[in-house]
PDBQT receptor file of N, H, CA, C and O in Angstrom, charges set to zero:
ATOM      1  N   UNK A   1       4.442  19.895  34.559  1.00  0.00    +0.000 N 
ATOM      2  CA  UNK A   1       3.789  18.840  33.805  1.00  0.00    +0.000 C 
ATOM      3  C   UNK A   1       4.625  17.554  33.882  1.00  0.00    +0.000 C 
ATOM      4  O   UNK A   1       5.803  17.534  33.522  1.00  0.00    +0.000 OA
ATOM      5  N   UNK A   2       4.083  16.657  34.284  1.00  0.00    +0.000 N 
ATOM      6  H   UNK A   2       3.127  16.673  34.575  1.00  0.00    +0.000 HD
ATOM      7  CA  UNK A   2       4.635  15.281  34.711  1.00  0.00    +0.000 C 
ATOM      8  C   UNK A   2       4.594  14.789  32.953  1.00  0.00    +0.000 C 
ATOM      9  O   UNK A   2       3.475  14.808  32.442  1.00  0.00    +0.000 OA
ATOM     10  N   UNK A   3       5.580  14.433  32.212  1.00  0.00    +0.000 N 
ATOM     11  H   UNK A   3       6.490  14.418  32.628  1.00  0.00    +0.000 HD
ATOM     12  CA  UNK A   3       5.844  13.677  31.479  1.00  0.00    +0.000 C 
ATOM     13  C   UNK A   3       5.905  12.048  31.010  1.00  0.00    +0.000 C 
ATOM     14  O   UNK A   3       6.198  11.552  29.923  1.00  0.00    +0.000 OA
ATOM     15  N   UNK A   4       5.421  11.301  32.560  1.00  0.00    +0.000 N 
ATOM     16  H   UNK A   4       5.183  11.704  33.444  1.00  0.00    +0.000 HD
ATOM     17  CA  UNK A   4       5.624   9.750  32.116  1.00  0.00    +0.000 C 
ATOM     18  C   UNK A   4       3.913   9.530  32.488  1.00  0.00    +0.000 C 
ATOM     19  O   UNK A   4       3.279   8.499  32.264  1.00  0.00    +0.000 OA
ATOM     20  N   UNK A   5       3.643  10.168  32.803  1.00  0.00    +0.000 N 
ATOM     21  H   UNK A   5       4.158  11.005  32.985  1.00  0.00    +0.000 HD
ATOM     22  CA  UNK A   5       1.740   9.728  32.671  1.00  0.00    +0.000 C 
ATOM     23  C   UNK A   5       1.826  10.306  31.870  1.00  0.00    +0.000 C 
ATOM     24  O   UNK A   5       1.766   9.301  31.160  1.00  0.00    +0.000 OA
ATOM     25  N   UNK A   6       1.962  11.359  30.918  1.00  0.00    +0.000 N 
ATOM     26  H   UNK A   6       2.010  12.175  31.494  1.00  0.00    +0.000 HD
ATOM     27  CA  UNK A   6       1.431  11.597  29.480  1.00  0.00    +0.000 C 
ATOM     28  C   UNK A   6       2.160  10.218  28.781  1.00  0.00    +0.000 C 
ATOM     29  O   UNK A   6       1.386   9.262  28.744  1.00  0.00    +0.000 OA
ATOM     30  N   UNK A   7       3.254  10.006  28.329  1.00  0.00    +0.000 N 
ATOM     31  H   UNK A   7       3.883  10.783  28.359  1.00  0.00    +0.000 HD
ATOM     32  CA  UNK A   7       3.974   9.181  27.478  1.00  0.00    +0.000 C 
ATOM     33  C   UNK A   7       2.794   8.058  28.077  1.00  0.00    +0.000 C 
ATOM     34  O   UNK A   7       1.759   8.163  27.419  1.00  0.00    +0.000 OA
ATOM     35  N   UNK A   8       2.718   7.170  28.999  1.00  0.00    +0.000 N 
ATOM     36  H   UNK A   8       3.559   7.085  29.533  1.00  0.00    +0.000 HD
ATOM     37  CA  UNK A   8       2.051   5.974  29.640  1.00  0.00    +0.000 C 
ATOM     38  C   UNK A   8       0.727   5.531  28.676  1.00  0.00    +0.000 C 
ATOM     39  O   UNK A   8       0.599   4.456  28.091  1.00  0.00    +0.000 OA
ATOM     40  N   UNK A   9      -0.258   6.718  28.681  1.00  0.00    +0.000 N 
ATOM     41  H   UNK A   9      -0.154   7.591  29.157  1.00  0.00    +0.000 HD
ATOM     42  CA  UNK A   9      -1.121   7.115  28.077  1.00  0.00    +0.000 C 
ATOM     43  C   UNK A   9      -1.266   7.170  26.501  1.00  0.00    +0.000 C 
ATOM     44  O   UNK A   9      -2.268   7.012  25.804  1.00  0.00    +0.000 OA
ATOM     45  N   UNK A  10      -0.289   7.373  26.244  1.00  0.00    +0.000 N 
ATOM     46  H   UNK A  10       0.526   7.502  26.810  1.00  0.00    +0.000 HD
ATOM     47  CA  UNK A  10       0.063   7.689  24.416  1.00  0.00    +0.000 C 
ATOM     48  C   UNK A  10       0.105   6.003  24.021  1.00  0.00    +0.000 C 
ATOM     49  O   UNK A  10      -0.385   5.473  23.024  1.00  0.00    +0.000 OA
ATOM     50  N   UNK A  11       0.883   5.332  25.185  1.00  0.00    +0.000 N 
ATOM     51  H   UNK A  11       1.281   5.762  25.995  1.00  0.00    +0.000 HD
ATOM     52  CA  UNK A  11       0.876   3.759  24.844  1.00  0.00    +0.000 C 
ATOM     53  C   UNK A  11       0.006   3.268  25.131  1.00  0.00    +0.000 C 
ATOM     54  O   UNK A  11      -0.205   2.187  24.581  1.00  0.00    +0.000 OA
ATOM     55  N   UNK A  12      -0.806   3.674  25.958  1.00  0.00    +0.000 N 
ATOM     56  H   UNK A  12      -0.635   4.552  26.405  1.00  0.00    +0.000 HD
ATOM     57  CA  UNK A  12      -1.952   2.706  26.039  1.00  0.00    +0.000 C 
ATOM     58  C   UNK A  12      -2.651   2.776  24.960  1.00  0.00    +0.000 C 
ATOM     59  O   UNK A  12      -3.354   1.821  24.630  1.00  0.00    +0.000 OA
ATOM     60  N   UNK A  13      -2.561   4.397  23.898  1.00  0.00    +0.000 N 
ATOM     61  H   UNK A  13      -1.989   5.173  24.166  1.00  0.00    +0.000 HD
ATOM     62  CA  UNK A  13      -3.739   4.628  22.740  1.00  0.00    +0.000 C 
ATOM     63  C   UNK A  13      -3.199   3.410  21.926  1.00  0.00    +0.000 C 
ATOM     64  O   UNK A  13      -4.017   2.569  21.552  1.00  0.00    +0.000 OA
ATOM     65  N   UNK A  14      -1.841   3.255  21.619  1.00  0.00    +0.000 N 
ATOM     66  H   UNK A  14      -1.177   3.937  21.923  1.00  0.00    +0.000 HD
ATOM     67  CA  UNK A  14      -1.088   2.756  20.773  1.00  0.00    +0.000 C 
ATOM     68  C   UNK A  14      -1.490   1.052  20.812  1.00  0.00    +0.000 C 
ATOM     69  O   UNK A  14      -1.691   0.293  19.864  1.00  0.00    +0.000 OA
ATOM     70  N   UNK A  15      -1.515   0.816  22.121  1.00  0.00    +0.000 N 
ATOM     71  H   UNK A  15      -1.351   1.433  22.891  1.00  0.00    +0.000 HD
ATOM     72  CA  UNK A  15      -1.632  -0.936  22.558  1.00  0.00    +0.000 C 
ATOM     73  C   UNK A  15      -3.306  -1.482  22.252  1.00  0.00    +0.000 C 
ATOM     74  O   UNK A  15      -3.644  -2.604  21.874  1.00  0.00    +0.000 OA
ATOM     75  N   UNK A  16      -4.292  -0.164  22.584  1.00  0.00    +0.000 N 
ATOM     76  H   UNK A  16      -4.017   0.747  22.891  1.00  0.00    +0.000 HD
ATOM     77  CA  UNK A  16      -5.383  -0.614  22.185  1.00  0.00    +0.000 C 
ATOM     78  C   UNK A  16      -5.970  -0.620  20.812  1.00  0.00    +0.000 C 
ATOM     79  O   UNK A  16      -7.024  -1.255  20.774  1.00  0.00    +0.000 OA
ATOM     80  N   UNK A  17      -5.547  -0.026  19.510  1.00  0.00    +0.000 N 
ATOM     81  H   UNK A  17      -4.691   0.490  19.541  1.00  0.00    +0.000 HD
ATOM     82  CA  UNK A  17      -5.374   0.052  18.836  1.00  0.00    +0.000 C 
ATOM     83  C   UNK A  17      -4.729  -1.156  17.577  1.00  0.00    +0.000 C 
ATOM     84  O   UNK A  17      -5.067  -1.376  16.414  1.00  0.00    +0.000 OA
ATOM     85  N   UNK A  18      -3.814  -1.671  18.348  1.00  0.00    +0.000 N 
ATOM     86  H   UNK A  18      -3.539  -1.492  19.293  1.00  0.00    +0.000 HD
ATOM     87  CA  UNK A  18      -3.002  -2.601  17.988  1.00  0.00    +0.000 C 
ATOM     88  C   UNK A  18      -3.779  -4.040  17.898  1.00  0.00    +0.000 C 
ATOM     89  O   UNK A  18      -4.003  -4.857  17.005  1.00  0.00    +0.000 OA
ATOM     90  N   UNK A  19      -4.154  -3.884  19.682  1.00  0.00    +0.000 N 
ATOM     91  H   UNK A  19      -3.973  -3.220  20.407  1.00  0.00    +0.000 HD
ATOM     92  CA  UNK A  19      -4.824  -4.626  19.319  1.00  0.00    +0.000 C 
ATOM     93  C   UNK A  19      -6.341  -5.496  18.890  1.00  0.00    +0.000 C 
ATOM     94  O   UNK A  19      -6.669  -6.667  18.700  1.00  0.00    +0.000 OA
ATOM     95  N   UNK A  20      -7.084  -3.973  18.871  1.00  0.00    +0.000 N 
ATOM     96  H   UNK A  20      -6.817  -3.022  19.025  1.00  0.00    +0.000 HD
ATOM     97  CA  UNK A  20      -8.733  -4.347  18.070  1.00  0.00    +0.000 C 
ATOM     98  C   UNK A  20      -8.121  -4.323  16.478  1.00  0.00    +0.000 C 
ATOM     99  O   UNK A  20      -8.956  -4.699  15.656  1.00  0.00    +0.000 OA
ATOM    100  N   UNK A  21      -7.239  -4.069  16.103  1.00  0.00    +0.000 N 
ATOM    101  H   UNK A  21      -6.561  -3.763  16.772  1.00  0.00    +0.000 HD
ATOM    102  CA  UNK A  21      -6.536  -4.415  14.847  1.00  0.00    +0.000 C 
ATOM    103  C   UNK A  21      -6.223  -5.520  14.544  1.00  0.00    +0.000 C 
ATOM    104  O   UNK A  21      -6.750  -6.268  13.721  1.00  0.00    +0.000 OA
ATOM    105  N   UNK A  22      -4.725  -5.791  15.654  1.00  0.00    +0.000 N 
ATOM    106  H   UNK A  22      -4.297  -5.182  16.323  1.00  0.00    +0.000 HD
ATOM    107  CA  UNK A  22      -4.950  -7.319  15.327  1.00  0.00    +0.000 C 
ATOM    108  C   UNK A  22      -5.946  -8.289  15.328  1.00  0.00    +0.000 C 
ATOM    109  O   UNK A  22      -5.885  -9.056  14.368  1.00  0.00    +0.000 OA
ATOM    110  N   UNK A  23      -6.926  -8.499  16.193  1.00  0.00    +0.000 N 
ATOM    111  H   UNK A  23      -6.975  -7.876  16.974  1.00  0.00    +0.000 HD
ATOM    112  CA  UNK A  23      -7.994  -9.137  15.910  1.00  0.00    +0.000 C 
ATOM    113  C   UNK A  23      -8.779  -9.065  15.284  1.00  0.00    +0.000 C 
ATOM    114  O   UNK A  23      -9.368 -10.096  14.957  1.00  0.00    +0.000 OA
ATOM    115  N   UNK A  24      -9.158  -7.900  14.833  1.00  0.00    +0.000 N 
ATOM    116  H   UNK A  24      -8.680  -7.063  15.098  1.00  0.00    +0.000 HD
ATOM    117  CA  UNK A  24     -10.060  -7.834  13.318  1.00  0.00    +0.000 C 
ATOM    118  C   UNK A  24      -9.434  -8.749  12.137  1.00  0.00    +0.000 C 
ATOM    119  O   UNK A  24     -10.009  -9.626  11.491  1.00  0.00    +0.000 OA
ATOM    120  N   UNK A  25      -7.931  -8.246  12.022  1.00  0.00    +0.000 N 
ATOM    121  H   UNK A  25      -7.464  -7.533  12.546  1.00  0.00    +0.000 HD
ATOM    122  CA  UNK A  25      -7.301  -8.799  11.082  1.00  0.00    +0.000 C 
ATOM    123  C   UNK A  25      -7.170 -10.710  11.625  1.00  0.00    +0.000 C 
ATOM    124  O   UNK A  25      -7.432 -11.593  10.808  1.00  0.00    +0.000 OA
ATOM    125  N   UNK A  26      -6.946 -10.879  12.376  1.00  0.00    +0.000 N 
ATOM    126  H   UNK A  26      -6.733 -10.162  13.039  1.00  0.00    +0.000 HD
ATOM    127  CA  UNK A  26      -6.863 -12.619  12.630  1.00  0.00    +0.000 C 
ATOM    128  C   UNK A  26      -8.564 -13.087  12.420  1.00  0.00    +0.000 C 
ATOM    129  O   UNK A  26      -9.063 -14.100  11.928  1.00  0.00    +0.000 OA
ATOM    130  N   UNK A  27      -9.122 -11.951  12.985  1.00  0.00    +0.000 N 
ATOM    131  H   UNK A  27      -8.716 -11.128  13.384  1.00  0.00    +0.000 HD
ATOM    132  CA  UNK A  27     -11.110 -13.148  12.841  1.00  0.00    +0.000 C 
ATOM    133  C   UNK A  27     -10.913 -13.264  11.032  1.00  0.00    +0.000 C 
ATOM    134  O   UNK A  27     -11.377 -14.245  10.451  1.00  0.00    +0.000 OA
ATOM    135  N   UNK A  28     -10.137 -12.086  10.211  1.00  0.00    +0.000 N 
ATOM    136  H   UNK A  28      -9.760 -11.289  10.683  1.00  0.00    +0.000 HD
ATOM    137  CA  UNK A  28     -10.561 -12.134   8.936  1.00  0.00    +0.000 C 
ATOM    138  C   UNK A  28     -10.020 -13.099   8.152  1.00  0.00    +0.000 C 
ATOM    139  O   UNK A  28     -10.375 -13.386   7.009  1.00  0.00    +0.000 OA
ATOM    140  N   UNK A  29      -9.107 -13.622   8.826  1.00  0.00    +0.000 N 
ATOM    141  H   UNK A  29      -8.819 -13.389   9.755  1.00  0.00    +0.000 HD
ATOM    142  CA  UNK A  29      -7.783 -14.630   7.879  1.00  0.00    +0.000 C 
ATOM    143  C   UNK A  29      -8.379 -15.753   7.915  1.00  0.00    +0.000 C 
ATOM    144  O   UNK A  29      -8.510 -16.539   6.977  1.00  0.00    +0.000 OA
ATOM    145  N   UNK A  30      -9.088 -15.962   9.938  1.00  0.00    +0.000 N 
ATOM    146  H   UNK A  30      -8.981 -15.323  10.700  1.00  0.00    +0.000 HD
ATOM    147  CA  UNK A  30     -10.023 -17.521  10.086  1.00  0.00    +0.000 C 
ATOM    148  C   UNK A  30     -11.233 -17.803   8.960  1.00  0.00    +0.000 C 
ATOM    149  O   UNK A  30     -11.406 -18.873   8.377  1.00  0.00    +0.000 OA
ATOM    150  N   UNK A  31     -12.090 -16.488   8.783  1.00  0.00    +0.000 N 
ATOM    151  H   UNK A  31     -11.949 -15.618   9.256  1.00  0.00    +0.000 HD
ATOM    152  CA  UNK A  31     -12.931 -16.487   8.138  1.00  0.00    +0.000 C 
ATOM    153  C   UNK A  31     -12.687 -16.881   7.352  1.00  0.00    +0.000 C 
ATOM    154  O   UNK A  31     -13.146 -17.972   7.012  1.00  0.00    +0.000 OA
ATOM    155  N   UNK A  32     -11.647 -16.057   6.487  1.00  0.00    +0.000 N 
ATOM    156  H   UNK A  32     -11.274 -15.171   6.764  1.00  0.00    +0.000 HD
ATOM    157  CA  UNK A  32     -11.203 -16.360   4.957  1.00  0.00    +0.000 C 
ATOM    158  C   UNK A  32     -10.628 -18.062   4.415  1.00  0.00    +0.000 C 
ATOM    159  O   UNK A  32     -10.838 -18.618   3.337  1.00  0.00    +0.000 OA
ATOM    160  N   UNK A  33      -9.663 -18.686   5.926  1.00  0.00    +0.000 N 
ATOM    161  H   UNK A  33      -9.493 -18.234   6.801  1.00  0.00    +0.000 HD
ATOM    162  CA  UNK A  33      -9.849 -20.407   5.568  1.00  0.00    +0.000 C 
ATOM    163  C   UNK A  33     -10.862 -20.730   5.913  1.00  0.00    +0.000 C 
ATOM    164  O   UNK A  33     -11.676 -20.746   4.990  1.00  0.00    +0.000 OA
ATOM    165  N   UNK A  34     -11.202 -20.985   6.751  1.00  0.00    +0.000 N 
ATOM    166  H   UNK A  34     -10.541 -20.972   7.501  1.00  0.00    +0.000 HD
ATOM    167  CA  UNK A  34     -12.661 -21.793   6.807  1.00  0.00    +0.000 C 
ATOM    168  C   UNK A  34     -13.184 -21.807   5.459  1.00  0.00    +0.000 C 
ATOM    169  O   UNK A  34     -13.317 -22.881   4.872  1.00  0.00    +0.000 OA
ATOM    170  N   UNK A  35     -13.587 -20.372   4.751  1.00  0.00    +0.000 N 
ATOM    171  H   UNK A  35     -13.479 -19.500   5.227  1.00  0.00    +0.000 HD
ATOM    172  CA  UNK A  35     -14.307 -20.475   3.582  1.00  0.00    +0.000 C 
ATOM    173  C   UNK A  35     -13.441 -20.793   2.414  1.00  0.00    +0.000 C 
ATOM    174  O   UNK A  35     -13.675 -20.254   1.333  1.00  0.00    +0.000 OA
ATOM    175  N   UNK A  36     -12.702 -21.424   2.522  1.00  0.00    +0.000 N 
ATOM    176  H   UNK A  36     -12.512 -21.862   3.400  1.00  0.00    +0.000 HD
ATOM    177  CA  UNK A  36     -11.999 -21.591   1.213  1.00  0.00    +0.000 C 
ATOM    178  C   UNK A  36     -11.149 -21.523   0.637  1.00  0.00    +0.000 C 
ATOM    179  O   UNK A  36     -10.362 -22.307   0.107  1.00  0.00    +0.000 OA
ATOM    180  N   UNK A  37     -11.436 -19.226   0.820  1.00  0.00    +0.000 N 
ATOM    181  H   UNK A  37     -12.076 -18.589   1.251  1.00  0.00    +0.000 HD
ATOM    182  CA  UNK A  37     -10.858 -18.603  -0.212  1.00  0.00    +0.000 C 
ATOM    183  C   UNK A  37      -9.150 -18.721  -0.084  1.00  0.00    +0.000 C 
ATOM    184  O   UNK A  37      -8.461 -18.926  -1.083  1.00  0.00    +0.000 OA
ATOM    185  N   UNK A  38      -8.549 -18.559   1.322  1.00  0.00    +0.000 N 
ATOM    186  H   UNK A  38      -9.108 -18.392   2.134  1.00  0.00    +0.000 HD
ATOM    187  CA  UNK A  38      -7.578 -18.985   1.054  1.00  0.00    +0.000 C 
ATOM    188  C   UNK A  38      -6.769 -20.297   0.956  1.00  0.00    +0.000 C 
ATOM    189  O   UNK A  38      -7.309 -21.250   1.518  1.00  0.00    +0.000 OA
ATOM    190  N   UNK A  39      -5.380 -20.583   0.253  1.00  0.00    +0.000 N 
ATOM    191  H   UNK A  39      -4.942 -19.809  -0.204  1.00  0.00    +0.000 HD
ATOM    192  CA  UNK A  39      -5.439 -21.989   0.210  1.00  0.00    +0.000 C 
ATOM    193  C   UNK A  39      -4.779 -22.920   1.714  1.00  0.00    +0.000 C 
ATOM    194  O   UNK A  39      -4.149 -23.977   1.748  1.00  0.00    +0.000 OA
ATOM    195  N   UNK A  40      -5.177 -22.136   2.689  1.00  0.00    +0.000 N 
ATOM    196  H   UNK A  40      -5.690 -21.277   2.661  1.00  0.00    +0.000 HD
ATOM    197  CA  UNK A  40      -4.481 -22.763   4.139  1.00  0.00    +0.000 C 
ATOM    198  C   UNK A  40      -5.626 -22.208   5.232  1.00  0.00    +0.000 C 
ATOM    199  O   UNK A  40      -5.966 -21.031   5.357  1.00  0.00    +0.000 OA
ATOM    200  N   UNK A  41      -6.095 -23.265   5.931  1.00  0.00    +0.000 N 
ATOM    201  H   UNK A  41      -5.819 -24.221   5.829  1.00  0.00    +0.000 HD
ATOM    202  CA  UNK A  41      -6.514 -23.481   6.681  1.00  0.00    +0.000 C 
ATOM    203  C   UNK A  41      -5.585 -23.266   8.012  1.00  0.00    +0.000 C 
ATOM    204  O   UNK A  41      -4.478 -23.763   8.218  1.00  0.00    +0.000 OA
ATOM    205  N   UNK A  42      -6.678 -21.989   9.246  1.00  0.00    +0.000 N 
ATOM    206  H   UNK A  42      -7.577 -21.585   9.079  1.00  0.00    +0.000 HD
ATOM    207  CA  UNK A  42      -6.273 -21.755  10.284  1.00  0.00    +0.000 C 
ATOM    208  C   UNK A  42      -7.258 -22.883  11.115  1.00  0.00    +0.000 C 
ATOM    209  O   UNK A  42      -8.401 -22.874  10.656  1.00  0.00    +0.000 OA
ATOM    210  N   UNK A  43      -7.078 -23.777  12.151  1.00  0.00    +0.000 N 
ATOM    211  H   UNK A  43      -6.150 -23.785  12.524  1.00  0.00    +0.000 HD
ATOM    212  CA  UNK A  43      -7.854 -23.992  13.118  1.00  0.00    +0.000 C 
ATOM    213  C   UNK A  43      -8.256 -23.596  14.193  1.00  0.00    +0.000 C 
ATOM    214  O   UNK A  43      -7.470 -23.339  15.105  1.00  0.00    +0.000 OA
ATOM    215  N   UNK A  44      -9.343 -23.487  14.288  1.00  0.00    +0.000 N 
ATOM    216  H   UNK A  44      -9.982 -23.695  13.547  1.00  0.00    +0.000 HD
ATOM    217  CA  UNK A  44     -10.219 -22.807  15.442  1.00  0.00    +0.000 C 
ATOM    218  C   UNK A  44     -10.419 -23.586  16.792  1.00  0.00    +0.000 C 
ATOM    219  O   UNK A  44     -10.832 -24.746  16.824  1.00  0.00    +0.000 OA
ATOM    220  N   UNK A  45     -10.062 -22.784  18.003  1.00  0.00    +0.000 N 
ATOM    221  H   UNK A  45      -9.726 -21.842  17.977  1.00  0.00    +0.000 HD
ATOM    222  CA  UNK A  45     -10.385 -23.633  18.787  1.00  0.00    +0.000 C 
ATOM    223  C   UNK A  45     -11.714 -24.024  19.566  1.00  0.00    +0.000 C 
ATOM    224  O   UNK A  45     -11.930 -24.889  20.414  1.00  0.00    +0.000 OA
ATOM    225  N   UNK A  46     -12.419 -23.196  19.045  1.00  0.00    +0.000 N 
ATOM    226  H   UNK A  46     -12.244 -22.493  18.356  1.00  0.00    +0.000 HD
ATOM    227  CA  UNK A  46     -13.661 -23.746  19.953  1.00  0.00    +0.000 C 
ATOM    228  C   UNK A  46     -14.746 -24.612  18.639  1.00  0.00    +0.000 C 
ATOM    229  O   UNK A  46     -15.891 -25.035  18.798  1.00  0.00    +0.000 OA
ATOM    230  N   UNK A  47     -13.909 -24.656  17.418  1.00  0.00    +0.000 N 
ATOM    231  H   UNK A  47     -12.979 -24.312  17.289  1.00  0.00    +0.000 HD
ATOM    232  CA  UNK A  47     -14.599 -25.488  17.077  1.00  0.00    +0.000 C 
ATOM    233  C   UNK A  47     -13.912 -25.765  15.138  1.00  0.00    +0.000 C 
ATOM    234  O   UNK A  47     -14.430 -26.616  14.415  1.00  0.00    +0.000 OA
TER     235      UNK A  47
């Protein structure tokens, strides 16, 4: 059993994960200035 394609694999679960996370969490922060609720404004770039 080859050991660095398993490990390779374990990071990729880890990296994709990370990052549909992080971006859920960043669309939610934009959302959240834009509307208001928080008191700091992120700017968006496409608009």
């Amino acid at each position: 059993m080859d050991k660095k394609g398993q490990l390779g694999i374990i990071e990729f679960k880890y990296f994709l994960g990370g990052l549909i996370l992080g971006l859920i969490i960043g669309f939610v922060l934009v959302l959240l200035g834009t509307k208001g609720v928080l008191p700091f404004k992120i700017p968006l770039v496409c608009g």
